[in-house]
N, C-alpha and C positions, 0 to 999 in steps of 0.2 A: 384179337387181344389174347393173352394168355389165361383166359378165362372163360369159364360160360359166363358168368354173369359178375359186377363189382364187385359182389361177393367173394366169390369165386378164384379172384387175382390174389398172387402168392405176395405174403410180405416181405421174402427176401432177398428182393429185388432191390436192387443199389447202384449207386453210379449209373454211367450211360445209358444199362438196361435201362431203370427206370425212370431217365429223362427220355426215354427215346419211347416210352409210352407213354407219359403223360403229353410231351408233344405230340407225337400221333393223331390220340385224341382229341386235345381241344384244338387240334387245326382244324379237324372239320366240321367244327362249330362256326364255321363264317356267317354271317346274314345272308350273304348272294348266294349260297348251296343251300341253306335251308329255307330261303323264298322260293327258288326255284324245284327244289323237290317236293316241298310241301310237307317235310317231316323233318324228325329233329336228326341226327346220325345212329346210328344202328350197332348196336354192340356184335360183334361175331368172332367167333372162335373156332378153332381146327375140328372141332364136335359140332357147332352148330352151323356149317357153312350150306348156303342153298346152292340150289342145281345153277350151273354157270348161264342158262337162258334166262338165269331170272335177274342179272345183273348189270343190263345192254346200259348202258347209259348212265353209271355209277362211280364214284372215284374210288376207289380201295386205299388205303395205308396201313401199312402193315409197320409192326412195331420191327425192331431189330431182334429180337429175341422171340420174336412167334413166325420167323422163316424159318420154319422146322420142315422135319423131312415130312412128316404127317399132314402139310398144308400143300407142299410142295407141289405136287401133281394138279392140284386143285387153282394154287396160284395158276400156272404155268397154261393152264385153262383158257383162265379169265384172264389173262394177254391179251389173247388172241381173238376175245372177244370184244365185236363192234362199240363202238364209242365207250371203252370202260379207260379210264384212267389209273395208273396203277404205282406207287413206291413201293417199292420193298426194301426193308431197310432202313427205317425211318431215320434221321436224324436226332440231336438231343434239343434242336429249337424248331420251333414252327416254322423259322425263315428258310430252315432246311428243308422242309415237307413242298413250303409250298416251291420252291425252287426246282427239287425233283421232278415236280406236279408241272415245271412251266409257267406255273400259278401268280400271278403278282400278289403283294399283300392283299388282304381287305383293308379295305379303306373307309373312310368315316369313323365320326367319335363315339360307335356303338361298339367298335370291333374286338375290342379288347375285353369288353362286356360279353361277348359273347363267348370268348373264351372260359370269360370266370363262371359264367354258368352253364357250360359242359366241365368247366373242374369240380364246380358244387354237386353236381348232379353225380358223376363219378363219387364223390367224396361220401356224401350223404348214403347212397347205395351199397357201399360198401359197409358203413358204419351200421346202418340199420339190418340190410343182410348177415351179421356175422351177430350182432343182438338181439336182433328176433326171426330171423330166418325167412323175412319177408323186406320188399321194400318199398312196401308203406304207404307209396308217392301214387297219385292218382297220375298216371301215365297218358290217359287220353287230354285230359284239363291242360297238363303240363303240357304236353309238345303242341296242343291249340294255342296257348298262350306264346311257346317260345316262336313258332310259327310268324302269330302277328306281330311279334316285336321285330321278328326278319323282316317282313315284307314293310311294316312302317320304315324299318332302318333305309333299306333299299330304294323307298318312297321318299326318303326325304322328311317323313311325319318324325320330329323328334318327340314330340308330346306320348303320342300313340304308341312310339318305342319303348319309352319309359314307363309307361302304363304299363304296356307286357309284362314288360320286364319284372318289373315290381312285383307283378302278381305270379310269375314264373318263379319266382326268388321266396314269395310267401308258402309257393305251396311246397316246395325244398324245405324248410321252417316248419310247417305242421309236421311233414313224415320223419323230418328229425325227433321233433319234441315227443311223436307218439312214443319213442322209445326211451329219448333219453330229457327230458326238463330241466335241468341243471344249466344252469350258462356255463360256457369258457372263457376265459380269459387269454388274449395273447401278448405278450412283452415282447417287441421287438425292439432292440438296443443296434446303434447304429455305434462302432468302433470308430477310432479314431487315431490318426499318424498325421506329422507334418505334411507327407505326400499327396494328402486327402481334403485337405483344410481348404482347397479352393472352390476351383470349378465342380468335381464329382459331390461337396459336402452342398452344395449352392443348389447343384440341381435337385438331390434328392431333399432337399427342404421346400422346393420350388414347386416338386408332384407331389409332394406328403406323402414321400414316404419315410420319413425320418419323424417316429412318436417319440423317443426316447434318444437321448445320446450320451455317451459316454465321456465327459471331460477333463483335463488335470487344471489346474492353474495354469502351468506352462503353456498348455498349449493353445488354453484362453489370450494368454497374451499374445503367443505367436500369432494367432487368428486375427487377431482384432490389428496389429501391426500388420502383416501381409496379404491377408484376404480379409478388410473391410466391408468387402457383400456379403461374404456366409456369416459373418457376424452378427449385423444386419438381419439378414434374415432370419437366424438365431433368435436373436434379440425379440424379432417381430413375434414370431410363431411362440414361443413362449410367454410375452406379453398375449397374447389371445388365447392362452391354453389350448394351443393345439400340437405343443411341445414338451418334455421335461426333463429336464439335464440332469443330469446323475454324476456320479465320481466323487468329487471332490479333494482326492490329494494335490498337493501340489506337483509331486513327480509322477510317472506309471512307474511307481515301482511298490512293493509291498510294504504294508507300514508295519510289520511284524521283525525287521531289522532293526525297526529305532527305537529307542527306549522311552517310555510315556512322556516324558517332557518333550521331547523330537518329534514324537507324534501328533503332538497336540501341537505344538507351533506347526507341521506341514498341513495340518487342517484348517486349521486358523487363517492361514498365509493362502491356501485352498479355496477356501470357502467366497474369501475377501476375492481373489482375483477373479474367478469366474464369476461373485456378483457384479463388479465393476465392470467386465470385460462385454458379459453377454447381459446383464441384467436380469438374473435369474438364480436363486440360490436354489440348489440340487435337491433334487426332493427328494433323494433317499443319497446315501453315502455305496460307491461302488469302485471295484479295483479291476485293473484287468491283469496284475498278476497275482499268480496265489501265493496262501499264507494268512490265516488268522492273528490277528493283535491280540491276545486276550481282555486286556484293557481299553480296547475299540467302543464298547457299548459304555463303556464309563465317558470317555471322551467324546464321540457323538452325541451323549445325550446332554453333557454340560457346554456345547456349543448349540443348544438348541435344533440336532437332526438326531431323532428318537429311530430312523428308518435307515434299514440296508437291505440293497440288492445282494445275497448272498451267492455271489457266482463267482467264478473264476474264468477268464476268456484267453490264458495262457495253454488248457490242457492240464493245468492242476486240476483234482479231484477229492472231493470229500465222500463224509460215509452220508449219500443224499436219504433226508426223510421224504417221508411219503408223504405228506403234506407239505405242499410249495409255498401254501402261506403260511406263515409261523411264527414265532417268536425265540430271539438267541437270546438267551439269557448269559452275561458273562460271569468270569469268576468272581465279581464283586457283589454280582445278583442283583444286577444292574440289566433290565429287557430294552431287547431292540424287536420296534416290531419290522419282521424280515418276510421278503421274498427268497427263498432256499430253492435252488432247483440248479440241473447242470442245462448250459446254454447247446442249443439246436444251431445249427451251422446254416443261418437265410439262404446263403452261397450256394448251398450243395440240391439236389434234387432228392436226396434222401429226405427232409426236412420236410415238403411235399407229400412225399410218397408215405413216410410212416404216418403221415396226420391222421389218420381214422386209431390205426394203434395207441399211437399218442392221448388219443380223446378219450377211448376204450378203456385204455390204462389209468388214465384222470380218472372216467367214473366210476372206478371199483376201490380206488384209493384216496383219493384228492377229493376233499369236499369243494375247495376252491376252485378243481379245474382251470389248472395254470400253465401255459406252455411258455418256453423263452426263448428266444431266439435271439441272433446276434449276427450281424455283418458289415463290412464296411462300405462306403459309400458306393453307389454305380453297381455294386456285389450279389445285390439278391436273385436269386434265380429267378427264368421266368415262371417256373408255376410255382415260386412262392410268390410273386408277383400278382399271378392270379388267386392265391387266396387272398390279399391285400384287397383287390380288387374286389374281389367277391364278399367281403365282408363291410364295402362303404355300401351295398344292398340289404344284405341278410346276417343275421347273427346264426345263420345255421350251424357252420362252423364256426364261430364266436365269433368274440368280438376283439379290435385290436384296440388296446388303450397304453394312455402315459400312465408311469406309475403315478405321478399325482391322482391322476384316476381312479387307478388301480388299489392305493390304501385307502383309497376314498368307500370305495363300492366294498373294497374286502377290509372293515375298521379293525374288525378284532378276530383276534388267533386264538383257537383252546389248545392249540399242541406247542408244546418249549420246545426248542433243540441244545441240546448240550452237547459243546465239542470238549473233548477233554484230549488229554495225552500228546501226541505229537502232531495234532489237528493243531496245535497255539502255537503258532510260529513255523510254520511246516515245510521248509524244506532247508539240506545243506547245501552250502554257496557250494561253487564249485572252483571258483577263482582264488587268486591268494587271498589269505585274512587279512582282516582288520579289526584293530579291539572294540569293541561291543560297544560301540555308539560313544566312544571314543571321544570326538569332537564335541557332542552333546553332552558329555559329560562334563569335561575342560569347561563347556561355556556355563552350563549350570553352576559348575564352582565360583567362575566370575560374579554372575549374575546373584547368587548367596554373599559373595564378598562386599558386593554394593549395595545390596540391600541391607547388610549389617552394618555397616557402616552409617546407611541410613539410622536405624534402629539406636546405635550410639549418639547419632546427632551429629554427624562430622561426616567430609562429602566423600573420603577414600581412604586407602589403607594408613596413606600419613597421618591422618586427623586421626585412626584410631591408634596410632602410636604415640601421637601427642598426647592422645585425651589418657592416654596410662601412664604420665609424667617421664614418658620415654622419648630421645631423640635415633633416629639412623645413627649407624657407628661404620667405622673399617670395620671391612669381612675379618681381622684380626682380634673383634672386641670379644670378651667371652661371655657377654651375655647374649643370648637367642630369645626374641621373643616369636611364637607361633600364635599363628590366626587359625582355629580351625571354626571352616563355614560351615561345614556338614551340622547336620542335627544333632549326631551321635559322636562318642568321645574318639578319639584316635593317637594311636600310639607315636609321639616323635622321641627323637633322643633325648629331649629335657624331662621326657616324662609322659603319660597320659594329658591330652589336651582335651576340656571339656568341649563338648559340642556345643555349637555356636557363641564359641569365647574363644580364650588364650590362655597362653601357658609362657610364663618369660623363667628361665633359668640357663643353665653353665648346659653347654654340652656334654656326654659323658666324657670323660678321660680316662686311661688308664690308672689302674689303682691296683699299688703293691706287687703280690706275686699274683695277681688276675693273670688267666694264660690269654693268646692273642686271639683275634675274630676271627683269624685264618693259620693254621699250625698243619704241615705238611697236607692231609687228605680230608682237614676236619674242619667246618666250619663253625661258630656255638656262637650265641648270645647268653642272656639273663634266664630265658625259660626254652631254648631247644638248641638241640646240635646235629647237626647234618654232616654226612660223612660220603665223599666222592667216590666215588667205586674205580678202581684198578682194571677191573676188566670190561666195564662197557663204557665208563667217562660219567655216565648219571649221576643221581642222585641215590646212592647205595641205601641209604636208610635215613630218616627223619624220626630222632628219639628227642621225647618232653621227658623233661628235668623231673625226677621223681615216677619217673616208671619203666619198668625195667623192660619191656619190651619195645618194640620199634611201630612206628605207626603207618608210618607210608614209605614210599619210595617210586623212584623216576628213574627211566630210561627211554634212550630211541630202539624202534623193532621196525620190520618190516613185515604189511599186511599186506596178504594175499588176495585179490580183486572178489573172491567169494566171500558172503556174509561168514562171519565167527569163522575163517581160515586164515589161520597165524602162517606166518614163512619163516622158515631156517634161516637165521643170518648169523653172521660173524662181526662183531668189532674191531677192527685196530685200533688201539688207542696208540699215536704220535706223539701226545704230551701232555700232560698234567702239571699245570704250574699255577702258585699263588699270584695274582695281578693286584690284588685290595686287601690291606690288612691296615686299619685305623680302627679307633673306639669307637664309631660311629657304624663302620662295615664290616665285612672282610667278602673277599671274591677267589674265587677257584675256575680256572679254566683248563678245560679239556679239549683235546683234538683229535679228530680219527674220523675211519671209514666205515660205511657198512657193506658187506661183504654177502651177496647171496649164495645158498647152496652150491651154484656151478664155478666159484668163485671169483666173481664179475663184481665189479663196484659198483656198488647203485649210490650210493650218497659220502660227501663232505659233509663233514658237522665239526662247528669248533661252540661250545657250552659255556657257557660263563653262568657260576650260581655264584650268589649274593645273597648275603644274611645279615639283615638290619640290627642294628644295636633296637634291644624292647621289643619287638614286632614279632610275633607268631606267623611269619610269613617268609617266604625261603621263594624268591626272586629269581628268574631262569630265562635267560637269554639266549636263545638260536641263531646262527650261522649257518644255510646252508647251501650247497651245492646239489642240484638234483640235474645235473644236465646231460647222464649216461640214460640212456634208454633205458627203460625198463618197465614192465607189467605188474611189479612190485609198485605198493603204496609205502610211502614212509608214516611214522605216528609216532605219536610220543605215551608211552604206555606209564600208567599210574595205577600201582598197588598198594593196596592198604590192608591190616590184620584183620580185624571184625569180620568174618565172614556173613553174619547176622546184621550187616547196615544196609540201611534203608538211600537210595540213591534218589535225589531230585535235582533239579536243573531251572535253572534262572532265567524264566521269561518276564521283559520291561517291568525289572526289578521285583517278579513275583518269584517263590521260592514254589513252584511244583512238582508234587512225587512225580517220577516213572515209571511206566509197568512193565515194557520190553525193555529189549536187548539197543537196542538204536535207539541213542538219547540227540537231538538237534538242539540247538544250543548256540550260541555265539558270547553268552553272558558268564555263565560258571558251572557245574556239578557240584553238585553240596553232599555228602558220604556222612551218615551218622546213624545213631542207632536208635534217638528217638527224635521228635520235633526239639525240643529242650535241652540234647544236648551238646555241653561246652565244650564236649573233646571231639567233635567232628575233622573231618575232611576238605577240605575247598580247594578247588582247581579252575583257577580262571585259566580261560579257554587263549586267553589272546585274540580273540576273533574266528576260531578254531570252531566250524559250526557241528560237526560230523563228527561222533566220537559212538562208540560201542562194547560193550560190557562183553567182553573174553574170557568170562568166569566171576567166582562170585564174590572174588576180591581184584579185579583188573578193569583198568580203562582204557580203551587206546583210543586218541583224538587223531584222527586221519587228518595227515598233512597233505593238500593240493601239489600240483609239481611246480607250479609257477612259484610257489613261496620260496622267497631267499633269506627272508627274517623273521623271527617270531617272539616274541615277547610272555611269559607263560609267568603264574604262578600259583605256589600252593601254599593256603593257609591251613595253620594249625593249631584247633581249637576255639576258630572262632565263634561266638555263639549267632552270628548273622551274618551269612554271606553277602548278602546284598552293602551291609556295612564295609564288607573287605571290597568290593569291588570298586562301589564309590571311591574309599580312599586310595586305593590304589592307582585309580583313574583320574582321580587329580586329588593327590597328597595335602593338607594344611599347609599352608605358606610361611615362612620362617626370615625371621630380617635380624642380622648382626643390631645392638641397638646398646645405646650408652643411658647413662641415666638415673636417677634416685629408684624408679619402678612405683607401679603401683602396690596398694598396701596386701592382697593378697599374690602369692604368685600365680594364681589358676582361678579362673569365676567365668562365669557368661554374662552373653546381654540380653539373649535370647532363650528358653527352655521349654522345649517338648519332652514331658518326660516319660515318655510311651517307647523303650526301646525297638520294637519291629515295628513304627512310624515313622518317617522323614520325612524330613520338609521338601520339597523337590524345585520351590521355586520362590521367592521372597520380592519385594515391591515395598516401598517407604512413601506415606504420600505426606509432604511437609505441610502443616497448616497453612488454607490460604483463603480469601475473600471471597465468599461468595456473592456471584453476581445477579441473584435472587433477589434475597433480603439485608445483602447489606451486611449480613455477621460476617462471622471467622468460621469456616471448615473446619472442624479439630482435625490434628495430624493422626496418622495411623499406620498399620504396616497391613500388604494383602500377602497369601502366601496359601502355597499349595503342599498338601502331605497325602502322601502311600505309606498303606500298610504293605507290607512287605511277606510276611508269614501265613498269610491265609488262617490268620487267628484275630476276634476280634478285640478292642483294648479302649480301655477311659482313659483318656487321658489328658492332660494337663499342660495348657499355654501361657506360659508367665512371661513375662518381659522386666526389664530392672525399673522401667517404666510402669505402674499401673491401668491397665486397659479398662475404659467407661464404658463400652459399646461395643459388640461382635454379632456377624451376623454370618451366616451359611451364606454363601452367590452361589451362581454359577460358574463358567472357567469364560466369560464374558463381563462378569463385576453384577451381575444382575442380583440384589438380593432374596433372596428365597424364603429367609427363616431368619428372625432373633434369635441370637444366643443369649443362652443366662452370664453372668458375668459375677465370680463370687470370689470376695477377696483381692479386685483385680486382675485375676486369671479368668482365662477360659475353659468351662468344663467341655472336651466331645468326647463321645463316642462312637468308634472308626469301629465298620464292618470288615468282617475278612476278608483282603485285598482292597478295602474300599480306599477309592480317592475322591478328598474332598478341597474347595478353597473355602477360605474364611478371610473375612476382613476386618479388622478388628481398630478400634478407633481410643486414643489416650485419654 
């Protein structure tokens, strides 16, 4: 062995080396070698080797890494000595040792046991030699005992084996405990792919060794459709708690791409599937790609899962605390209680070999004493195998449990963990964009639309045109009436539309000597005018009506593959022409190449900016060709004056600061110079995840190569980004409409009047029978709101309607808390970033 004694053995040993001595080792832990010698195997080293006459009759194995030269002479001995048997060179599995050896397996259902306790006995030795510099272990008692558990095995006596053994495994147990008293805890998480779903997931549920597994929805369903056994057995092993499913998204992918309402429906849709599928809801919430939701611990706990496995099993990495069990606290101040640790690879023999490190490391830090491990099915090595084994004996080495176990034994955490910065939402896509949950946003608008409608008392957008003494008209009639669903007011051409109402008037029109929306290089509305730059196509400057300097401005650049290294390029601009000039728009499009240093073409771009009639928002549409080779990054670079603003970025509709230079993102950067104020910044990304601060007024959003189209915009002056994204990602709906009108032009049906709260999700429930007692249900509306600003606000729920009844739920309808109901409205009070549902009854 590379040691005098388990002590002795060096920790950084890896791979093959150190599969190929832990094989070694517990191969010659058979029952029929040590009945027949009468001892248990012998540790020796290139320092401790006896004289070769003393060795007639002995099998040798020698690891691969201690055929040193210093053993050399000494092997080369004992060859030639009578009846010795000899490897050198061991293998990384036992089947290799013994095959070297000639050897057939051992046989009988002890064999593998007796592996696990020559790995214990290594394990324990080691830990207690490097802790107290002894180890501990009564050595005579032990190898009496491991003795009769051979010669019973050998015998045929199972009772008597087991006996031994037992008390073999106890006295491992004491020499441990003199040193270290603390339990351990192991999590072993078994991964999971279509590949796996069958036969390898069936057996390792068949031997136990699958405590813990990792599931999506999806692939509950796959499972339960195509391999109906591992289901089954699923099903079974979890119904007896000797199982517990974990996950619970519906895709494997990270829920830090979707935006809280997306998230909450893949949970929801999660949870439900693999209850139905395997019959077992997850006992804690896990992912296997990285990336924090910040809004995670709010949405697990309002579906009733207060617990996460905080790990990642892509090779993402966090800043891991020292204590594995813990508590996340989110930005809402909303706790999860969490398992925190990075996952140990069962597959590898590393995983093995560091265990005494591993435990050592737990005892000086971890009160819990938590190790995790993770592999997929058929995958574990064999001496993690044999600690698996070794631990249905002794807790010497701990013990392996489900995490239902696991929060069981470990209820409560005294250390928080706070992720902050670019831990929330943490990594940039790599592939082309996509706008910032895009799809989820579009159907959140639907989904507001019909619920307002409910809310009016009429079943769709018709009814609430009818109920305004309005009919549809030709797209020629010149009244416009606007629905806006959102909560917060939004700019359209008839004027400001209140949140969760309408707005019916005249489109703008041209008036008098008004100049046009689009005049050679200049775009202008009511409060800003944009001006297209000559030499690069951009957006040369973005000036607001009443101040004499310029506030931002856009361009394409090329970014050099090193962090903050800008590259040399050149623009051609090919052409500059008006394409949109009505009272409603105007549009400017540019065309040109970018040009690096050597003067090589690395990109086509043709720009189209657009500037809405009303709207502090300046609209920017890409075109591009990136299909010349190049080392070059393209990006769309955004500078603004203030050198003194404060930069934050928009994660699942939360506005938080950043402190570096690499800001991730797929939602927006927000540029101002306090929380409060009106004359900010905002640069929706497009989907654009990867953007980085190039000074202390510059942005550049790194464009992918695969991207052929982009969609971008910047707001100015908004006093809520998250207000401009919403609306932009699905605008108020607008209908040509004829008609007397209703008696004001602008009002709501609906008012939350807490501007950094929105509503995110609406539900109408019509009065009906209940089948109880007999009454009538009163009708009511449910509905979900974020705060948005990480500030907290009282705010106020009125309906045109009178509300008798509101209560706090959960994001399942469950109710939690009465609310006061004063005036007909509802009074809350929303914490910083908090999200709440309420259900409130007429």
């Amino acid at each position: 062995m590379p040691g005098n004694s388990p002590g002795d053995l060096p920790s950084h040993l890896s791979g093959p080396m150190a599969a190929s001595v832990l094989a070694a080792w517990t191969a010659a832990w058979r029952p029929d070698w040590i009945a027949d010698a009468g001892e248990i195997p012998r540790f020796l080293s290139d320092q401790t080797l006896p004289p070769v006459d003393e060795i007639a009759g002995c099998v040798l194995i020698v690891p691969s890494c201690c055929d040193s030269h210093d053993a050399a002479e000494w092997l080369d001995l004992a060859a030639t000595t009578p009846d010795v048997r000899m490897v050198r060179g061991a293998g990384d599995q036992r089947s290799a040792v013994y095959a070297a050896l000639d050897a057939p397996p051992p046989e009988g259902d002890f064999a593998d046991d007796f592996a696990a306790i020559g790995f214990t006995w290594l394990q324990v030795g080691r830990l207690c030699e490097r802790m107290s510099g002894h180890t501990l272990l009564d050595a005579d008692e032990f190898s009496t005992a491991v003795v009769a558990a051979a010669r019973a095995a050998v015998g045929g006596d199972a009772d008597g084996c087991r006996q031994s053994l037992t008390a073999a495994f106890e006295l491992l147990s004491q020499a441990r405990t003199q040193v270290v008293s603390s339990e351990w805890h192991h999590v072993d998480v078994t991964l999971l792919a279509p590949s796996v779903l069958g036969e390898p997931l069936a057996e390792d549920v068949r031997r136990g060794m699958t405590k813990n597994v990792l599931l999506t929805g999806r692939l509950a369903e796959r499972m339960a459709a195509d391999h109906p056994r591992s289901a089954g057995l699923l099903r079974e092993a979890a119904m007896d708690g000797r199982l517990s499913v974990t996950g619970g998204g519906l895709e494997d992918s990270t829920l830090a791409d979707l935006g809280p309402e997306g998230m909450l429906r893949a949970l929801k849709d999660g949870f439900a599937s693999i209850e139905h599928h395997v019959g077992a809801r997850p006992a804690a919430y896990a992912s296997f790609a990285g990336g924090l939701a910040p809004r995670l611990p709010a949405a697990l706990t309002g579906i009733g899962c207060p617990k996460i496995l905080l790990s990642f099993f892509d090779g993402a990495t966090l800043a891991w605390p020292d204590q594995a069990r813990t508590k996340w606290t989110g930005i809402d101040g909303t706790e999860l209680q969490a398992l925190c640790a990075p996952p140990v690879d069962a597959g590898s023999p590393d995983a093995a070999w560091r265990l005494c490190d591993d435990m050592a490391n737990a005892v000086a830090h971890d009160w819990a004493g938590t190790l995790l491990y993770a592999a997929w099915p058929g995958g574990r090595h064999q001496s993690f195998c044999d600690l698996r084994r070794a631990a249905a004996w002794t807790d010497a080495l701990g013990k392996f449990v489900t995490l239902d176990e696991y929060f069981t034994e470990r209820p409560n955490a005294d250390h928080w963990t706070h992720f902050e910065g670019e831990q929330l939402g943490c990594r940039a896509p790599s592939s082309a964009p996509k706008p910032p949950d895009a799809c989820t946003i579009r159907d959140i608008a639907e989904t507001l639309h019909g619920g307002l409608a409910g809310v009016a008392g009429v079943a769709d957008a018709a009814g609430l045109i009818g109920s305004l003494n309005l009919s549809q008209a030709e797209p020629s009639s010149a009244q416009r009436l606007t629905i806006n669903a959102w909560s917060f007011p939004v700019a359209s051409p008839q004027g400001e539309t209140p949140g969760m109402g309408y707005r019916c008037g005249s489109p703008p029109t041209k008036q008098g000597d008004a100049p046009p929306r689009a005049e050679g290089r200049t775009l202008r509305n009511e409060t800003i005018e944009a001006l297209i730059s000559d030499g690069h196509g951009g957006v040369g400057s973005i000036r607001v009506f009443g101040r004499r300097a310029p506030v931002a401005a856009q361009r394409l650049v090329l970014s050099a593959a090193g962090p903050l290294q800008e590259a040399e390029c050149e623009v051609r601009i090919a052409a500059i022409e008006t394409v949109a000039c009505d009272p409603c728009s105007g549009s400017i499009r540019s065309t040109g190449d970018l040009i690096d240093r050597m003067g090589d073409r690395v990109a086509t771009f043709r720009q189209t900016t657009t500037l809405p009639a009303r709207a502090g928002v300046v609209r920017i549409e890409l075109e591009l060709d990136q299909s010349q080779a190049s080392r070059l990054r393209l990006a769309n670079r955004l500078a603004w004056t203030d050198s003194k603003a404060s930069v934050s970025r928009g994660v699942q509709w939360a506005r938080v600061p950043v402190a570096g230079r690499e800001i991730l993102t797929s939602e927006y950067v927000d540029i101002r110079s306090s929380p409060l104020d009106s004359g900010g910044i905002v640069l929706l990304t497009g989907g654009l995840g990867h953007h980085r601060c190039v000074g202390p007024t510059r942005l550049d959003s790194l464009i992918p190569k695969d991207c052929g189209r982009l969609e971008l915009a910047i707001g100015v002056g908004p006093s809520y980004a998250t207000h401009l994204m919403l609306s932009e990602g699905a605008p108020p709906k607008a209908w040509p409409v004829t008609g007397e009108g209703p008696g004001a032009p602008a009002s709501w049906w609906l008012l939350l009047d807490a501007k950094n709260v929105v509503i995110s999700d609406l539900a109408v429930r019509q009065p009906a029978s209940s089948s109880v007692a007999g009454d009538t249900l009163p009708g009511g509306l449910t509905l979900r709101m974020i705060e948005t600003e990480g500030r907290s606000a009282s705010a106020r729920l009125s309906c045109w309607r009178p509300f008798r009844q509101a209560w706090l739920t959960d994001f399942y309808g469950q109710h939690l808390l009465e609310l006061e109901v004063v005036d007909g409205a509802v009074p809350l009070d929303v914490a910083p970033y908090g999200w709440l549902q309420v259900e409130a009854a007429w």
